[in-house]
C-alpha positions in Angstrom: 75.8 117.7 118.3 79.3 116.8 119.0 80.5 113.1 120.9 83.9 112.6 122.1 85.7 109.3 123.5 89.4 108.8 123.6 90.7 109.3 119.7 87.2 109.8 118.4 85.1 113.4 117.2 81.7 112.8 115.8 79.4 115.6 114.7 76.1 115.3 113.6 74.0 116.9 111.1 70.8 118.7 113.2 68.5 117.5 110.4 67.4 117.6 106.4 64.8 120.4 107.5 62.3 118.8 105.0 62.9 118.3 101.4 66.1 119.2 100.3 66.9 121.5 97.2 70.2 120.4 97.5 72.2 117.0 95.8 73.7 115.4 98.5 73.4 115.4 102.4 76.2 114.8 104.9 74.8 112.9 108.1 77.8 112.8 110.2 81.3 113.0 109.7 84.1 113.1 112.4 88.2 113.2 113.1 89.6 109.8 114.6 92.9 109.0 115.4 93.5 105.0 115.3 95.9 102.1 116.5 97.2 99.1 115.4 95.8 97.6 118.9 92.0 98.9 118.3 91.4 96.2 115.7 89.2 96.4 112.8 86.3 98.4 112.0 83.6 96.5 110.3 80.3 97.7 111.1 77.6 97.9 108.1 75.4 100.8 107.9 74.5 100.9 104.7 76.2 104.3 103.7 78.7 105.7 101.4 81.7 107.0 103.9 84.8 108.9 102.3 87.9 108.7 104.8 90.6 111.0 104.2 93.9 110.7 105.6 96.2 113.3 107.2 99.3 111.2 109.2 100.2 107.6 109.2 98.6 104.6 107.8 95.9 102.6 107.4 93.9 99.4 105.8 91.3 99.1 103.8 89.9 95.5 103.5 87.8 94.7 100.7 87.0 90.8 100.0 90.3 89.2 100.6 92.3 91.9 99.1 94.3 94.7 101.8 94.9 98.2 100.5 97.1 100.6 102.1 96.0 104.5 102.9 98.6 106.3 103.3 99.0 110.0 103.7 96.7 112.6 101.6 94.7 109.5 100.1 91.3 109.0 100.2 89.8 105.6 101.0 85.5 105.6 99.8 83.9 102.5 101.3 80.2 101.8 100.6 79.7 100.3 104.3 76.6 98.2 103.0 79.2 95.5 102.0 81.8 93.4 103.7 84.9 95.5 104.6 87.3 96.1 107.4 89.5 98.8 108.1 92.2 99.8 110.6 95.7 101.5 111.1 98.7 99.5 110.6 101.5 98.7 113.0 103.6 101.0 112.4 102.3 104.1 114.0 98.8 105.6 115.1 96.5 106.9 111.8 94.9 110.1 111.5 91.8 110.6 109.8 88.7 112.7 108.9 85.7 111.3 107.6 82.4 111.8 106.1 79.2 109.9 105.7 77.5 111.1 102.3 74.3 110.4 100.7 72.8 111.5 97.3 72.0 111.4 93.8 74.2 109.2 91.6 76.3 108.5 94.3 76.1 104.8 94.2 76.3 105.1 90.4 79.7 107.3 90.3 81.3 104.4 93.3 80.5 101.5 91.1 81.7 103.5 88.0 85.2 104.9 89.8 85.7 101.1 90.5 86.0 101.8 94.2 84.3 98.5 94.9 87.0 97.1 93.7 90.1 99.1 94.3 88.6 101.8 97.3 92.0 104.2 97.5 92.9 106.8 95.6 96.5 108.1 96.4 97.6 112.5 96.3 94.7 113.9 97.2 96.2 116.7 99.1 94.0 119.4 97.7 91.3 117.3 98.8 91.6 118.2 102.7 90.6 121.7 102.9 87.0 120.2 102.2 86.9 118.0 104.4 87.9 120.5 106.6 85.2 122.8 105.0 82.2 120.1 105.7 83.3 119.0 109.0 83.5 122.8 110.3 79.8 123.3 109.1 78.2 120.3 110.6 80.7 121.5 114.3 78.5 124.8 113.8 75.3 122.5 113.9 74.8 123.0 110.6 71.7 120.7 108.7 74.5 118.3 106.5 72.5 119.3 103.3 73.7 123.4 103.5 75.0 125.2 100.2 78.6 125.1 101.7 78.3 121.8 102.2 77.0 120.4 98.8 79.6 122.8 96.8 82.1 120.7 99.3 81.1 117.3 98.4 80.5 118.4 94.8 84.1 119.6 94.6 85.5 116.0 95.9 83.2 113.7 94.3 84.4 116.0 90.9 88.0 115.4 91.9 87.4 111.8 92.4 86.1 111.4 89.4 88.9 113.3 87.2 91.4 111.5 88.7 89.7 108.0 88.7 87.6 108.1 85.3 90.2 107.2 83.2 92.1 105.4 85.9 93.2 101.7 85.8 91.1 101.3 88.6 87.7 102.3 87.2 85.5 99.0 86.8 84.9 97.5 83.2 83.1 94.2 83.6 79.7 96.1 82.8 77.5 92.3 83.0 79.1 91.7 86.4 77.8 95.9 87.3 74.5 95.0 85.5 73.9 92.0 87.7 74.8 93.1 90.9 71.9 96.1 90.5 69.9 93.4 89.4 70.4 91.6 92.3 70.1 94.9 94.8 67.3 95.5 93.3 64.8 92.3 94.0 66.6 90.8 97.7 63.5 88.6 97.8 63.6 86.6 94.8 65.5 82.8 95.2 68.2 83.8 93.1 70.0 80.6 91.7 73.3 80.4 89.5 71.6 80.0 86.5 69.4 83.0 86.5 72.6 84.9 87.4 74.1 83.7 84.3 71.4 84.2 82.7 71.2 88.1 82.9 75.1 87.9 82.3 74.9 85.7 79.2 78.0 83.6 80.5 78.2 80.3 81.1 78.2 79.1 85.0 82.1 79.2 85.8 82.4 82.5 83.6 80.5 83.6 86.3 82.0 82.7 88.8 85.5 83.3 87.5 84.5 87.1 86.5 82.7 87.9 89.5 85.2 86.4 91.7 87.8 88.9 90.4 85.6 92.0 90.6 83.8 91.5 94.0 86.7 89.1 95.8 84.1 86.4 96.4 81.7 84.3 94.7 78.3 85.9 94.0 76.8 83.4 96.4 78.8 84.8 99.4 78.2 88.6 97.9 74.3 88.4 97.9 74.6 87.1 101.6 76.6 90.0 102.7 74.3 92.3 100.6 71.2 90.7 102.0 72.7 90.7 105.5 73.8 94.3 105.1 70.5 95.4 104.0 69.0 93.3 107.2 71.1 95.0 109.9 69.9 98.2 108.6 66.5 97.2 108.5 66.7 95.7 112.6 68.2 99.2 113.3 66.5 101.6 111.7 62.7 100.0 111.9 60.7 98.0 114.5 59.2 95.3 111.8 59.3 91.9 113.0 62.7 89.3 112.7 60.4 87.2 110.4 59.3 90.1 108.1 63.1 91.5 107.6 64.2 88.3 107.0 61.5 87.5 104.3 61.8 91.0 102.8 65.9 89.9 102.3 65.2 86.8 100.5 64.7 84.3 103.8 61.4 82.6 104.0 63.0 80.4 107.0 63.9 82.9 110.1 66.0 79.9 111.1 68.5 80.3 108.1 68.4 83.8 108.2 69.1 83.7 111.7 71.8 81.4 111.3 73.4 83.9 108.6 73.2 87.2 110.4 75.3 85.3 112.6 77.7 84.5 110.4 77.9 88.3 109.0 77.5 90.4 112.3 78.6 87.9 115.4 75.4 87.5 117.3 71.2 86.8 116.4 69.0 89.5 115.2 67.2 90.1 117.8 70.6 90.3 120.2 72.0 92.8 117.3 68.8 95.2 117.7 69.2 95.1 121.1 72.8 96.3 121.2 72.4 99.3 118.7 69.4 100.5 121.0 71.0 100.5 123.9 
């Protein structure tokens, strides 16, 4: 299926078709062409998107830090996290893009260090597939086809030979170890000092070290996580305000409440309402 609005093509995979033999699975990807006078995109929905650029440039916003995407670079934002990006003033940017999901993938992003540093620059042997994956999923193909997956595997392979070694590539393994321990149990009332705890640092080691990996202190990060994981959540399932915001770490509703609105612009309940319609 195919949507079009002014500078925007989306296409949409018809379906997995069951369980998949195959790695990954591409959702939806589209071409956009974007201006300085759009603004900022910086919706959360909690997938892994590769943007690939073919003319002008762009920005990519992670924490407080601005990265520029020029031509034939890739930009790989895991959109479950604060970020923002947008084309720059100087003229209109052109991009393909992809949605991907599968095995490892949030292993290889946090290992690349694209959390930290999301472009990587002369990636021109890159478009053709992009150009590949976006033709298949045009023909109404499932997202999770042979040519597809050879596609994906080919990039995510690049990616990795050209980052692995990179200056980029993360290396603060206790600040990697505790944000998946902190993905991994929402619920719990995390304080500072079980955070340092499972790091072994001392509180403003901490907060030093994870400042300079994520942009932000790792009380702000677990919000945005938490709220991340929340707006997916409203969207995707009909449980209850109350039982989202308890499953993301908020026995009050009114706090959560308070800092969905914080993250997103508007309540819960208005936020579910909006995406529905």
């Amino acid at each position: 299926m195919t949507t079009a609005a002014e500078d925007t093509k989306i296409y949409f995979a018809t379906g997995q078709g069951g369980e998949s033999v195959w790695p990954y699975h591409v959702p939806v990807g589209g071409r956009t062409l974007a201006h300085h006078d759009t603004g900022m995109v910086r919706r959360n929905y909690n997938e892994h998107v590769l943007i690939y650029t073919l003319s002008g440039t762009g920005h990519v916003d992670i924490g407080e830090t601005r990265h520029a995407a020029g031509a034939e670079s890739l930009a790989w934002i895991d959109t479950a996290r604060a970020y923002a990006h947008g084309a720059a003033a100087q003229a209109p940017w052109r991009y393909v893009w992809l949605s991907i999901r599968g095995h490892g993938v949030d292993a290889l992003f946090e290992r690349l260090g694209f959390a930290q540093n999301p472009v990587a620059s002369d990636l021109s042997h890159l478009a053709g597939s992009f150009e590949q994956i976006l033709r298949e999923l045009s023909a109404e193909a499932e997202g999770e086809s042979a040519t597809i997956n050879a596609a994906v595997s080919q990039i995510l392979a690049q990616l990795f030979e050209r980052r692995s070694n990179a200056a980029g590539v993360a290396k603060d393994a206790p600040m990697a170890a505790l944000r998946a321990h902190l993905r991994r149990d929402l619920q719990r009332a995390w304080r500072i000092p079980d955070m340092a705890q499972i790091t072994g640092l001392s509180h403003s080691q901490l907060f030093r070290r994870f400042r300079d990996e994520a942009g932000v202190s790792p009380i702000v990060w677990l919000r945005r996580e938490r709220m991340a994981v929340a707006a997916y959540l409203l969207r995707s399932t009909d449980e209850r305000v109350a039982q989202i915001a308890a499953r993301c770490g908020y026995p009050d509703p009114f706090h959560f409440s308070r800092d969905f609105k914080l993250e997103q612009g508007c309540a819960p309940r208005n936020y579910r309402a909006q995406f529905r319609a």
